[in-house]
C-alpha positions in Angstrom: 0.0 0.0 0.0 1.4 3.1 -0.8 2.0 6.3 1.4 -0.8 8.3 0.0 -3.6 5.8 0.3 -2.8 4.5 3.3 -2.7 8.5 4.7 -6.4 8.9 3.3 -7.5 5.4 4.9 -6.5 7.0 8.0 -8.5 9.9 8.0 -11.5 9.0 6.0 -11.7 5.5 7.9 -10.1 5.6 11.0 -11.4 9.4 11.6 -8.1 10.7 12.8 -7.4 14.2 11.7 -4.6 15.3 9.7 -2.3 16.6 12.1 -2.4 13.3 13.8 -2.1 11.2 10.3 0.9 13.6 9.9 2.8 12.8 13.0 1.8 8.9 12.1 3.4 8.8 9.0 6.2 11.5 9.4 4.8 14.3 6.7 4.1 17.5 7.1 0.3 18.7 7.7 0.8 21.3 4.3 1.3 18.1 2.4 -1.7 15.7 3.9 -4.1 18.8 3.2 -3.0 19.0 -0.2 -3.6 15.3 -0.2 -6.8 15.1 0.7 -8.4 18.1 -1.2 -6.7 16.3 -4.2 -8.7 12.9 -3.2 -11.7 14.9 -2.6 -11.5 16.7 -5.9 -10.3 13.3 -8.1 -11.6 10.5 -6.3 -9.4 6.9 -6.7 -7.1 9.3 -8.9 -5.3 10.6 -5.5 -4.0 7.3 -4.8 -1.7 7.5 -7.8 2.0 9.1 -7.7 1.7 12.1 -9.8 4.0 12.7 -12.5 7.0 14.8 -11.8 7.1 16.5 -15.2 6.8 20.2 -15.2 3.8 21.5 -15.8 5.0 24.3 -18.5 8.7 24.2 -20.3 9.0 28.0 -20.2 12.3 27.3 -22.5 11.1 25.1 -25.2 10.7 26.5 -29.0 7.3 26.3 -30.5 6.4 23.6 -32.5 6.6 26.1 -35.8 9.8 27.7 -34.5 11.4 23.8 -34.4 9.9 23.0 -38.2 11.4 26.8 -39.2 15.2 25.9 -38.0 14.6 22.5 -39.7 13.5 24.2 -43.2 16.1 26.6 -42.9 19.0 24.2 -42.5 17.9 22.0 -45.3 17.1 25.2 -48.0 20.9 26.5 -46.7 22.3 23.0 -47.4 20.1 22.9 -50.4 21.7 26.1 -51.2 25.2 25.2 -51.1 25.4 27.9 -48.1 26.7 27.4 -44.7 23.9 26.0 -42.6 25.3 26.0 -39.3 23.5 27.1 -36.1 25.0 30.6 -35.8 24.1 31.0 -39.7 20.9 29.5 -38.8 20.8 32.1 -35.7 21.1 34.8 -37.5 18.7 34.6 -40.5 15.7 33.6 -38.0 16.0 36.7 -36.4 17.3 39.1 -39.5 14.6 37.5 -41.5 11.4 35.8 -38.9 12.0 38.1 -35.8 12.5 35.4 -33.9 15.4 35.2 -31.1 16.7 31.6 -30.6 19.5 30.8 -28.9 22.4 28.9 -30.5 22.5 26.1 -28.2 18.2 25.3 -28.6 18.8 25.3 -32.4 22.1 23.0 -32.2 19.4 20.8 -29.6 17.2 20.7 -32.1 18.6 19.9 -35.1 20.7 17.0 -32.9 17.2 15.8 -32.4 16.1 15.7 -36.0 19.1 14.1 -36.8 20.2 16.6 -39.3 23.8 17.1 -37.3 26.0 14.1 -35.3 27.3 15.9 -32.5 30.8 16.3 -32.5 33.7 14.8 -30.6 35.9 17.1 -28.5 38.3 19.6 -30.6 40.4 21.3 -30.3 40.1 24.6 -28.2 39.9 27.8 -30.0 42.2 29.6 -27.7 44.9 27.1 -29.3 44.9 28.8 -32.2 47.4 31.9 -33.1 45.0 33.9 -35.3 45.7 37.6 -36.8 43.4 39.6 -38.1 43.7 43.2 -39.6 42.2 45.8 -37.0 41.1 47.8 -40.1 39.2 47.6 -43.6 42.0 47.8 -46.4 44.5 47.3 -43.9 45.4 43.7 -45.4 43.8 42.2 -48.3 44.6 38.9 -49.2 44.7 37.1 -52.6 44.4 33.5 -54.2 43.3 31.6 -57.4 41.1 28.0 -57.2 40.3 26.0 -59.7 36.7 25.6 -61.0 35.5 23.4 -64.2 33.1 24.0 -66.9 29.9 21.9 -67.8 31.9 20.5 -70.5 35.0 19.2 -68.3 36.9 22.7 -68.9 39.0 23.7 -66.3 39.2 27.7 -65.3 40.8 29.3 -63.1 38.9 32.1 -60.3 40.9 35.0 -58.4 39.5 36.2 -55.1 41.0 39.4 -53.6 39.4 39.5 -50.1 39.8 42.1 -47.1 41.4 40.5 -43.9 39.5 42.7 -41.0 36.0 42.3 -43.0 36.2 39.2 -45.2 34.4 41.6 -47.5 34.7 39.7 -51.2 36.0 43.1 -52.9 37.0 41.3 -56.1 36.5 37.5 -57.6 36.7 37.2 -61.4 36.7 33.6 -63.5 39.9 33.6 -66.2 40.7 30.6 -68.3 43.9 31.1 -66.8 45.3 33.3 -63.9 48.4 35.3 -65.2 50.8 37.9 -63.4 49.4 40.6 -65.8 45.9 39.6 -65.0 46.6 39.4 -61.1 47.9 42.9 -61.8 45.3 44.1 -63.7 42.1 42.7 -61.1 44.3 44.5 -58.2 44.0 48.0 -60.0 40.1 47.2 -60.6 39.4 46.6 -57.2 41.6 49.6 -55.6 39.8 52.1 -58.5 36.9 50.9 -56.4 38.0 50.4 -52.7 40.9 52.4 -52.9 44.8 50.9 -52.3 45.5 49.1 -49.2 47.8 49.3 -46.6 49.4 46.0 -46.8 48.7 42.8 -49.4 49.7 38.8 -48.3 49.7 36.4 -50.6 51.3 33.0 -51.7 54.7 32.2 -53.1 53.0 31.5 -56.3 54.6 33.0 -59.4 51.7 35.4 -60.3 51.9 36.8 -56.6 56.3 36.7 -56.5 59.3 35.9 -58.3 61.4 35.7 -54.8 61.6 32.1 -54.6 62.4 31.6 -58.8 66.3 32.3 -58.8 65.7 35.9 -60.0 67.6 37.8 -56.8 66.3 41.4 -57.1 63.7 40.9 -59.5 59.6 41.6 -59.4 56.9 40.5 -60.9 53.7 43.0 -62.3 52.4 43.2 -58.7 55.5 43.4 -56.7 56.7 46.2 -58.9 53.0 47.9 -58.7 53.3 47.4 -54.9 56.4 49.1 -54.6 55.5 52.1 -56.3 52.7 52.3 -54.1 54.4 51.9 -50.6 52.3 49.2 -50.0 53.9 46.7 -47.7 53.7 42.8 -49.7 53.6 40.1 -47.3 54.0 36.0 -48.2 52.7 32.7 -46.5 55.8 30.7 -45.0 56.3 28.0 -47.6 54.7 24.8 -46.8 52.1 27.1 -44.4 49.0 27.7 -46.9 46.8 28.4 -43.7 48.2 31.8 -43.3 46.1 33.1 -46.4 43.3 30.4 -44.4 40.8 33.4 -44.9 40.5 33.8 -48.6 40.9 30.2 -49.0 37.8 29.3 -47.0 36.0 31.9 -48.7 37.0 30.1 -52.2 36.1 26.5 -50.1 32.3 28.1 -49.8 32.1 30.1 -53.2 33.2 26.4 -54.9 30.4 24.4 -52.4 27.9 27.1 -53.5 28.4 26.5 -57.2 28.8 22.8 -56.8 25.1 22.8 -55.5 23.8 24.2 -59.0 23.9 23.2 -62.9 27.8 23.3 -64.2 28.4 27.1 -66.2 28.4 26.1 -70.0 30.9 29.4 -70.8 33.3 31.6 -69.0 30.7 34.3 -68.8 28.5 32.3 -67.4 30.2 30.9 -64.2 31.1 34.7 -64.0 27.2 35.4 -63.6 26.8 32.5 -60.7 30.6 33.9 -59.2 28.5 37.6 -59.2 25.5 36.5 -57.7 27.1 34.4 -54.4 29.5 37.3 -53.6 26.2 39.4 -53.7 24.9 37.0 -51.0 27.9 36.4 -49.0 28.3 39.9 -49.0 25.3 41.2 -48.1 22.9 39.0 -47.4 24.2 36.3 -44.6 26.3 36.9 -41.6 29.7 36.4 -41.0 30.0 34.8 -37.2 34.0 36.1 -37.7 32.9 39.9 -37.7 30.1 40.0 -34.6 28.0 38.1 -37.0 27.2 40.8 -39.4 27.1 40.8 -43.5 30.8 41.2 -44.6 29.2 44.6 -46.3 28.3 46.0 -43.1 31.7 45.0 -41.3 33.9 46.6 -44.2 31.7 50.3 -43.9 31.9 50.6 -40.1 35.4 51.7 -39.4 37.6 54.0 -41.1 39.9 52.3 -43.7 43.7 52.3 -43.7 46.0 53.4 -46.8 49.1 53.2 -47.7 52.3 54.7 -46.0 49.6 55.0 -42.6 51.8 52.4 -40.9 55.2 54.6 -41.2 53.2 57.9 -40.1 55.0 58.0 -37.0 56.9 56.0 -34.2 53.6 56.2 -32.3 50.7 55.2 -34.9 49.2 52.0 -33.5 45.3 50.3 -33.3 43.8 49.9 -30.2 40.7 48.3 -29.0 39.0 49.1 -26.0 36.0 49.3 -24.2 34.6 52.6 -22.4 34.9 51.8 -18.6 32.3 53.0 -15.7 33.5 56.5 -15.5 33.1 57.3 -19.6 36.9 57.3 -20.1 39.4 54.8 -21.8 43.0 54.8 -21.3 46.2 54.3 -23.0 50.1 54.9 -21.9 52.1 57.3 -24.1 56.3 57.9 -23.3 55.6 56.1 -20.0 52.6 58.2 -18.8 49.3 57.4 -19.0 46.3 59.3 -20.5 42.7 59.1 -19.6 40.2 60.2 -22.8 36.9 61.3 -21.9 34.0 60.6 -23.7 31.2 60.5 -21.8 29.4 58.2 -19.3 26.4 57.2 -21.3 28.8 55.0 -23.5 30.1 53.4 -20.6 30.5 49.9 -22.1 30.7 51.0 -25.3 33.7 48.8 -27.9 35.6 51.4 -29.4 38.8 51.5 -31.5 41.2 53.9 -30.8 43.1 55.0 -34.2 46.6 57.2 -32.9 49.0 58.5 -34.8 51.4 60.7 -32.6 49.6 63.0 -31.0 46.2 62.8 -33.2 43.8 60.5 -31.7 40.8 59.2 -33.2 37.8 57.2 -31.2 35.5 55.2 -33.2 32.5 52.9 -31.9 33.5 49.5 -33.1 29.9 48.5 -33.9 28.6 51.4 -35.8 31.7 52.4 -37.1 30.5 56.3 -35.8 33.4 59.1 -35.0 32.9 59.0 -31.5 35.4 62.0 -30.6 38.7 63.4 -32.5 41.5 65.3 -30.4 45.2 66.2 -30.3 46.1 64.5 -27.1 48.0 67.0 -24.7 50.6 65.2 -23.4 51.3 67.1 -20.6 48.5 66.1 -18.4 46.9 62.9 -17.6 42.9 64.0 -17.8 42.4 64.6 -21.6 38.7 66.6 -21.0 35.8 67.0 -23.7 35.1 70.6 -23.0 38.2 73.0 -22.6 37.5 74.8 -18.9 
């Protein structure tokens, strides 16, 4: 006989009250009340354990919200897109309105067997990762291979920016020359304008530093030089140093893969035009605070040429506004305190110096929070002269 029945026995037979069946069966009187309003109201029904389950699961996705994560990772994957659940993330709420976290939609597509979860990797931290703190600071160029309906192999050049991953340039050739890797460079900086620093391969098109010519250039080193703009290579043997641009080309490829072969040059070119359109604009990029590439690129001013040799002091910063509206930064030993207001206290910024010019820029708007000569005299560097 179980605890419960054997509590309303008590009373309803025996006629003890509750307090007593209480102290009989070591419960509290709260919970022998409960019981018996409960057989009262259901009968033989109170005799029964009751399930433990919740009543509500405040934290579970609607049933449409589960079918919606489902349908979007299978159109993505249809798609030839990335489908994962940041990428997943993201277009429910840009396009649905709908906040999920990453970890519910991961859940759920585990449960709909659409992804096996994965053993233990790596960790991130790892990793030695650069990235350029500012659009056009470093681009990064590379070719891949892509073939024709009819078996015809091209080849596609990609010049990419490292800060943004914005796809500034990507061009289908039957074959990728020096002159034409000299050539799309001049397109894209007529457009973008010329870039601080460019890192490439050891390939030929790229350099001639590894081909037994000591002193020589190719089209782009030469064009390089006579810009000032600094040419850095991958380590031979180390192809993951350009691993940005060629993961870019890894998803342009899986994109096109997904459709009909191109019959002709010119048309590849049009599928080549319309994924950069997408990839640019129109999914996020979890790499840039899961933004569109587009939007990353715009937000902060962009570096040039020559910016890196302004002075002994030019340098990129980032920083977030503490409690009191201020960020901080030593100069010759001292240290300076910019003020820019407690309302932004939290705020990321970038801080852009070059000697004694100072620029402040919000990180995720890309807005001109404050521009000063810093006084380096005294610590305080106030908004408003007194």
């Amino acid at each position: 006989m179980s605890k419960a029945r054997a509590i309303i026995t008590a009373v309803t037979v025996e006629g003890i009250s509750q307090s007593e069946a209480a102290r009989r069966f070591g419960v509290s009187r709260s919970w022998v009340s409960k019981l018996m309003a409960r057989y009262r109201a259901e009968g033989e029904a109170a005799f029964e354990p009751r399930s433990r389950r919740p009543r509500s699961s405040p934290n579970r996705v609607a049933d449409v919200v589960s079918d919606l994560i489902v349908n979007l990772r299978e159109q993505l994957t249809t798609d030839g897109l990335d489908a994962g659940p940041h990428t997943i993330q993201w277009h429910l709420e840009a396009d649905h309105g709908i906040d999920v976290s990453v970890s519910t939609i991961r859940r759920r597509l585990v449960a709909a067997g659409l992804v096996e979860p994965a053993p233990k990797k790596r960790p991130k931290s790892s990793y030695v990762r650069f990235e350029a703190a500012l659009p056009n600071e470093t681009w990064q160029s590379d070719f891949t291979h892509i073939y024709l309906a009819d078996g015809t192999d091209t080849e596609t050049i990609t010049w990419l920016d490292d800060h943004s991953r914005y796809a500034l340039h990507v061009s289908a050739h039957r074959r990728v020359t020096g002159n034409i890797v000299r050539e799309t460079f001049d397109q894209t900086a007529e457009t973008h304008g010329f870039p601080a620093s460019v890192l490439t391969d050891n390939g030929l098109v790229y350099t001639v530093r590894f081909a037994g010519y000591p002193g020589g250039r190719n089209q782009l080193e030469t064009r390089l030089a006579e810009l000032g703009i600094t040419h850095k290579h991958t380590r031979p043997n180390h192809p993951t140093t350009t691993g940005k641009v060629e993961r870019f080309q890894q998803t342009l490829k899986k994109w096109v893969a997904a459709r009909p072969p191109a019959e002709t040059l010119a048309g590849l070119q049009c599928l080549i035009d319309e994924f950069v359109d997408i990839y640019n604009h129109r999914r996020a990029h979890t790499a840039v605070g899961k933004v569109p590439p587009a939007v990353a690129y715009r937000r902060l001013p962009k570096d040039a040429p020559g910016n890196h040799g302004a002075g002994n002091h030019y340098r990129i910063r980032h920083d977030r506004i503490d409690k009191t509206g201020t960020v901080s930064l030593r100069r010759a030993g001292r240290m300076h305190h910019i003020s820019l207001g407690r309302p932004l206290k939290g705020t990321p910024v970038v801080l852009i110096i070059d000697e004694l010019d100072i620029r402040v820029v919000n990180k995720t708007t890309g807005e001109l929070i404050r521009h000063l000569t810093l006084n380096p005299d005294v610590g305080y560097q106030p908004r408003f002269k007194t």
